[in-house]
C-alpha positions as CSV (number, residue, x, y, z in Angstrom):
1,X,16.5,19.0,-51.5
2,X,13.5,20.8,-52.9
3,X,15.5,21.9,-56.4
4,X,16.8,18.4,-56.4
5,X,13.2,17.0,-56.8
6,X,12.1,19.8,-58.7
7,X,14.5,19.6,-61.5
8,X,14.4,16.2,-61.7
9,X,10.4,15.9,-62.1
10,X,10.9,18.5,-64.6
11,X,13.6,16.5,-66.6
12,X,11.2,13.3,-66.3
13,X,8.2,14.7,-67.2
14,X,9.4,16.8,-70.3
15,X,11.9,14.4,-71.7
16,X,10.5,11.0,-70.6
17,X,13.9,10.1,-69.2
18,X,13.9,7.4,-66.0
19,X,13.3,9.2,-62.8
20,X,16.3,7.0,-60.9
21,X,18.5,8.9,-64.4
22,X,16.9,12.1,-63.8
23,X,17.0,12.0,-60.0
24,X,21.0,10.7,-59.9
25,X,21.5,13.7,-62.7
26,X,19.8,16.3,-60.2
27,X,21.6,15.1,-57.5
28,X,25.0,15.1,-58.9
29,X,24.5,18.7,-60.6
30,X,23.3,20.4,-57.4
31,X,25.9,18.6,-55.2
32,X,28.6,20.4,-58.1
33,X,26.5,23.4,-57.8
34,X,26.8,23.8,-54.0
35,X,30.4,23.4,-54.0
36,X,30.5,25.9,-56.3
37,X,28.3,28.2,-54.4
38,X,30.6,27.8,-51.2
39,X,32.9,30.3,-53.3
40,X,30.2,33.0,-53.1
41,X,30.9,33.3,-49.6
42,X,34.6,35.3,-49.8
43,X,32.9,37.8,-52.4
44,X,30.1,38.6,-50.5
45,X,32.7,39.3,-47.4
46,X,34.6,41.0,-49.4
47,X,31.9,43.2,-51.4
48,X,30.0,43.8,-48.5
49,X,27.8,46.9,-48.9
50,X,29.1,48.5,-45.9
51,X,32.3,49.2,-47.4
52,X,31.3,48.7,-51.2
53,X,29.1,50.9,-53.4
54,X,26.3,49.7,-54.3
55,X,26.8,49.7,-57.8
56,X,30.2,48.0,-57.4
57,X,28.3,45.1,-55.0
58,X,25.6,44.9,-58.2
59,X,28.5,44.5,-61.2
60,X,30.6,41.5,-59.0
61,X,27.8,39.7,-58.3
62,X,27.1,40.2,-62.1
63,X,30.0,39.0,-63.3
64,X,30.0,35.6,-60.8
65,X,26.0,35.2,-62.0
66,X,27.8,34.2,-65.1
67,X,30.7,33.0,-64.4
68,X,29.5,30.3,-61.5
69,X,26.3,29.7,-64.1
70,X,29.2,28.8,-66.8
71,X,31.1,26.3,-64.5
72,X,27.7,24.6,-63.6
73,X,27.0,24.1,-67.2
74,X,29.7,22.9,-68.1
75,X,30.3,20.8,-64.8
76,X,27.2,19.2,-65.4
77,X,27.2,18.5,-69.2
78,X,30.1,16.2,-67.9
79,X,27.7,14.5,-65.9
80,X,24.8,14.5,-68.1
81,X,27.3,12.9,-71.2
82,X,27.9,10.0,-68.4
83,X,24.8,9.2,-67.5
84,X,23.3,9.6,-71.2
85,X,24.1,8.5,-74.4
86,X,23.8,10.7,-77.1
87,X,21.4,13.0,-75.4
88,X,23.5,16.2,-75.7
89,X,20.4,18.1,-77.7
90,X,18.2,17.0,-74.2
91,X,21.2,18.9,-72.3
92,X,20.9,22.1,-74.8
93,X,16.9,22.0,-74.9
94,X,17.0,22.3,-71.1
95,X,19.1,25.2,-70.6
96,X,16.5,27.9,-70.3
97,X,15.1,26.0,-67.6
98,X,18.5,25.1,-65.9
99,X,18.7,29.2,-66.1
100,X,15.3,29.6,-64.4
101,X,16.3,27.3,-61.5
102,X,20.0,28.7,-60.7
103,X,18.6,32.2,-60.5
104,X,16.4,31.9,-57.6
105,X,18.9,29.7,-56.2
106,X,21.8,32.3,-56.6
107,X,19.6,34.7,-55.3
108,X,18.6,32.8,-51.9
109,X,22.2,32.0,-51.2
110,X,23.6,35.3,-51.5
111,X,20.7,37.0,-49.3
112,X,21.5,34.2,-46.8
113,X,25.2,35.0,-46.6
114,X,24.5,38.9,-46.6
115,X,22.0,38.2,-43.1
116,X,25.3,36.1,-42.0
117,X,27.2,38.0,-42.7
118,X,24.7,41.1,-41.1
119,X,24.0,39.1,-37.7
120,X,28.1,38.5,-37.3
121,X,28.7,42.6,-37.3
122,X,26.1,43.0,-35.1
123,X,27.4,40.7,-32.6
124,X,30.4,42.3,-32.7
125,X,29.3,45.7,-32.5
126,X,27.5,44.2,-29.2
127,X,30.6,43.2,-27.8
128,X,32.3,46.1,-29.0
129,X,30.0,47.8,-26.9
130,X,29.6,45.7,-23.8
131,X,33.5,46.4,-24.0
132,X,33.3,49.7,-24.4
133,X,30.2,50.2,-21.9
134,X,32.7,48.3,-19.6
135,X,35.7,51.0,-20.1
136,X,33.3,53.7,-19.4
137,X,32.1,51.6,-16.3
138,X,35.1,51.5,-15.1
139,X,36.6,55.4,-15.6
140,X,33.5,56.3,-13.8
141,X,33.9,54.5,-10.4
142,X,37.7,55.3,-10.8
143,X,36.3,58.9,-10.7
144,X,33.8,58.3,-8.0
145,X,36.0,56.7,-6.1
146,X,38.6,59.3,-5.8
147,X,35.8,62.0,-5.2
148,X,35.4,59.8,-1.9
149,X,38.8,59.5,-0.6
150,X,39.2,60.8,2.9
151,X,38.6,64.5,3.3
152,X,39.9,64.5,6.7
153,X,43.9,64.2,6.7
154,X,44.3,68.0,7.2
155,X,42.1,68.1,10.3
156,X,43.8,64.4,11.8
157,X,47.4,65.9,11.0
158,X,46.2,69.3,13.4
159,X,45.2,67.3,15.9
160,X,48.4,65.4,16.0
161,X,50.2,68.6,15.9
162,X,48.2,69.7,18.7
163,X,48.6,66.3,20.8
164,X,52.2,65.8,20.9
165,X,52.9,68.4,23.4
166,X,50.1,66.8,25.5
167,X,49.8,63.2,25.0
168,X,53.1,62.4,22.9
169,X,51.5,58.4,23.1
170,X,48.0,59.0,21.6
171,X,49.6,61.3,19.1
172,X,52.2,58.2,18.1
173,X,49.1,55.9,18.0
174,X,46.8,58.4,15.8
175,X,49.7,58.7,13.4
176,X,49.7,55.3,13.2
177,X,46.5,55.0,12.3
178,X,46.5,57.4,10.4
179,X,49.2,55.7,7.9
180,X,47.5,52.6,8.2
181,X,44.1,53.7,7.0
182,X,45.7,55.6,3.9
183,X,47.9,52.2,3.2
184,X,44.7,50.6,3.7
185,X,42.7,52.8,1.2
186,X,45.5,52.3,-1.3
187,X,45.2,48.7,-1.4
188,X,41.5,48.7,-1.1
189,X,41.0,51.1,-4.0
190,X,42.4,48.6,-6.7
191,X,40.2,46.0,-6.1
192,X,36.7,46.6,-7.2
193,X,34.8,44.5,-4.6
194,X,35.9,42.9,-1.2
195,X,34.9,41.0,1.5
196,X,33.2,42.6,4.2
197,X,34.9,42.0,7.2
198,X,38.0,43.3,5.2
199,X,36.2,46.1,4.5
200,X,34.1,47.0,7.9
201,X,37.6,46.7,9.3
202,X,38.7,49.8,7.0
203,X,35.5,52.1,7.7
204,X,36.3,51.7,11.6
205,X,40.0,52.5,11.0
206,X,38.3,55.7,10.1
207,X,36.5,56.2,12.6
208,X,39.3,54.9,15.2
209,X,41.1,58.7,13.8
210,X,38.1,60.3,14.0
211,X,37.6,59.1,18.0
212,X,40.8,60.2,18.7
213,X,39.7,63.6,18.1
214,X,35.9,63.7,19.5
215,X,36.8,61.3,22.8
216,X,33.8,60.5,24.4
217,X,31.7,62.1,22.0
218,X,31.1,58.9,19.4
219,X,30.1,55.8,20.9
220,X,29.7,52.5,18.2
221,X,28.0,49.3,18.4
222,X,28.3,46.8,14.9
223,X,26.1,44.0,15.1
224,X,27.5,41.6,11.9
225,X,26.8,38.0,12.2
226,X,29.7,36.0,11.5
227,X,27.9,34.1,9.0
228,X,28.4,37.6,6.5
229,X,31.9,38.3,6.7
230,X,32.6,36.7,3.7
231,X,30.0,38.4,1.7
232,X,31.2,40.7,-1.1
233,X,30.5,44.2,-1.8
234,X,32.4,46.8,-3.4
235,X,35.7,48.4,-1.8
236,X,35.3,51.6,0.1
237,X,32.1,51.7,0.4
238,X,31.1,51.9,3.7
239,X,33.7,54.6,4.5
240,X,31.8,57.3,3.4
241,X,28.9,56.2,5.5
242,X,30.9,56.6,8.4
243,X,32.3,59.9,7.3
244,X,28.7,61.1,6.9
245,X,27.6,60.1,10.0
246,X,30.5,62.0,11.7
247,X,30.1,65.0,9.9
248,X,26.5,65.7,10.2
249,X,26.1,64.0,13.6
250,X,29.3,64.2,15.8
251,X,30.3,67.6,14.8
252,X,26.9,69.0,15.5
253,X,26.8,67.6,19.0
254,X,27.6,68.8,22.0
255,X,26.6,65.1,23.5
256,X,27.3,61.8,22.8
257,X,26.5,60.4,19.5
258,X,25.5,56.8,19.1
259,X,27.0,55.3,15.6
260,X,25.6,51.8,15.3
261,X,25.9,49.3,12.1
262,X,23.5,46.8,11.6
263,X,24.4,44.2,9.0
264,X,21.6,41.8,7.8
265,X,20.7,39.0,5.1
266,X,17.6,40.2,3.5
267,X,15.9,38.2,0.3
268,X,19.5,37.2,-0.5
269,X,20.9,40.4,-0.5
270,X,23.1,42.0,2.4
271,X,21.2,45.1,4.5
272,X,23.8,47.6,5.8
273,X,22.2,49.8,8.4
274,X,24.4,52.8,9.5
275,X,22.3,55.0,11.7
276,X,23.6,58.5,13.7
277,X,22.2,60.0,16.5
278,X,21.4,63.9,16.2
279,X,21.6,66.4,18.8
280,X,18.5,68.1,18.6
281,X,19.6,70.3,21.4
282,X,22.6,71.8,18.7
283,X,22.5,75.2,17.1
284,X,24.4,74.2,14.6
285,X,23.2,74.1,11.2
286,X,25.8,72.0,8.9
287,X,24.7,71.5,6.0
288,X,26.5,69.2,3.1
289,X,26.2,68.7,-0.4
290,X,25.3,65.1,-0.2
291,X,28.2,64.2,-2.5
292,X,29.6,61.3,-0.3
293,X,25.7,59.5,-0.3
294,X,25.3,59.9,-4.0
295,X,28.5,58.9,-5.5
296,X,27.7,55.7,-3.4
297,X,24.7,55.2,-4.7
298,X,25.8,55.7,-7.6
299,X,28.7,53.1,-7.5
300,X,26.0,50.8,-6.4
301,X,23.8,51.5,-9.6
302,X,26.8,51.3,-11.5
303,X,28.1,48.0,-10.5
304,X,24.9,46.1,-10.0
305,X,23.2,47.7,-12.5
306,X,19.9,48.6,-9.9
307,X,18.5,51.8,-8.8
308,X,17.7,52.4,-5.3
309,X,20.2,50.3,-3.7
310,X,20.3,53.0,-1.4
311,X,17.7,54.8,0.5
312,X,18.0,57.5,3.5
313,X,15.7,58.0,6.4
314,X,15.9,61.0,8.6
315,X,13.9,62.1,11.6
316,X,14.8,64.5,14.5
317,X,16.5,62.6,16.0
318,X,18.1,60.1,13.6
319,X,19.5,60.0,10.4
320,X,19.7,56.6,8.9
321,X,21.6,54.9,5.8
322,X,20.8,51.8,4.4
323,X,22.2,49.9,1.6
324,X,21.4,46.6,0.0
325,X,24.2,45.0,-1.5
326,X,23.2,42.2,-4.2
327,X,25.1,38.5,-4.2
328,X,28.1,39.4,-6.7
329,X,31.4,36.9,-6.5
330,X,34.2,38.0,-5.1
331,X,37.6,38.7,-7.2
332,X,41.0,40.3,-7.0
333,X,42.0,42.4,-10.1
334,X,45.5,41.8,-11.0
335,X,46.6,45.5,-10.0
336,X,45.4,44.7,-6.3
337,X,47.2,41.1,-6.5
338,X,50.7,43.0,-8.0
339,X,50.2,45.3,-4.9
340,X,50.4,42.0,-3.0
């Protein structure tokens, strides 16, 4: 509204004219000039300097500098020969100073639609790359999670071999299980998260296959209140726990190993404690590489976007995991409801 009032001060006070004249004149002329202004729009998409030259960008908006100044002229001398009788030298004197006014005007427009036009590609280059980011997200715990698929089916398989000419029974039941965890895995690796009875059920499946070939050698206790086994963490992710707990406590005993989980609500975030006994009495010396306990945490960092979701305390005579797992909502991703 500002050039409105402008221009039509400037018409009353050098002319004389009425200010309601003047006033309805500005009004009308700026109303034509917007419209035509609204045609800027598609040239400035279309000449945007990211794909134009600069000099190109420069000569079009040239060319519609005149052309759009033209059709406001001429628009509004139809006006002006309406409103005023016989005041066409009025119109001419005043063309300088129409001039003066559309320039600025021009100017403001187009610098409005270029920041549009600016803050519209970088949106989409955000979502472009929250997409992408997501992709990348997504090939990495692919990759992390085959990294910690079970290591164990050659070892399981010799101790079958080895049982069916002893126990032909317990072999039939550890092949069982056997299939069952690896159907289990299968189904559990396409969905990224899961509830946790669903998936405490799968990490003891493990260790069910694992008993069968250490006896009386692992002894479990899992306290979980009933009141978490809906919660929702990611999909094989307390698996490896287990598998690092057998390998660096039940393989280095000669006694018997205590395995306990301890599940927790904790500032609104699930605690999963998995601690081991150790033998300190063993001369063995097994060492890992860690790889199971980092590409968890690093699934954890990954999907909740946190560090230090999990943390490792070790004594003499301990070793202990422990996990926090941040409220996230449960889904199914269409692969794991295909599966179905």
């Amino acid at each position: 509204m500002l050039p409105v009032a402008i221009h039509s001060f400037v018409l009353n006070q050098t002319y004389h004219l009425k200010l309601s004249i003047t006033l309805t004149e500005a009004l009308l002329s700026f109303a034509v000039l917007a419209i035509l202004m609204l045609s800027l729009w598609y040239m400035v998409k279309y000449s945007n300097l990211a794909f134009s030259s600069l000099k190109k960008t420069l000569q079009n908006h040239l060319i519609s500098i005149v052309i759009i100044f033209l059709l406001w002229l001429g628009l509004s001398y139809l006006i002006y020969a309406v409103l005023f009788d016989s005041s066409i030298q009025i119109f001419q004197s005043s063309l300088l100073w129409r001039w003066l006014i559309y320039l600025p005007i021009y100017i403001l427009i187009v610098a409005v639609y270029y920041l549009m036009i600016s803050l519209d590609d970088s949106k989409n280059r955000a979502i472009e790359q929250a997409r992408l980011n997501s992709f990348v997200k997504e090939a990495e715990l692919k990759e992390l999670k085959s990294q910690i698929n079970p290591h164990f089916l050659f070892n399981s398989l010799n101790a079958v071999s080895s049982m069916i000419y002893t126990d032909k029974d317990h072999a039939h039941e550890m092949i069982v299980n056997i299939s069952d965890f690896f159907r289990s895995t299968l189904l559990a690796s396409k969905s990224r998260m899961i509830h946790l009875s669903e998936e405490l059920e799968h990490a003891l499946l493990y260790l069910e296959i694992e008993k069968a070939r250490f006896g009386d050698k692992i002894q479990l206790i899992v306290n979980l209140p009933e009141s978490l086994n809906q919660w929702s963490l990611p999909s094989l992710i307390l698996q490896p726990l287990v598998e690092n707990a057998i390998k660096h406590g039940v393989y280095e005993s000669q006694k018997t190993i205590t395995i306990q989980f301890d599940f927790t609500l904790m500032h609104n975030q699930l605690q999963v404690v998995l601690q081991n006994d150790i033998d300190d009495t063993s001369v063995s010396s097994r060492k890992g590489t860690g790889t199971g306990l980092r590409n968890v945490a690093e699934r954890l960092r990954i999907i909740y976007n946190q560090d230090g979701l999990l943390k490792v305390e070790k004594t003499d005579r301990s070793f202990k995991v422990i996990i926090r797992i941040p409220e996230k909502e449960y889904y199914k991703d269409e692969d794991d409801e295909n599966a179905n």
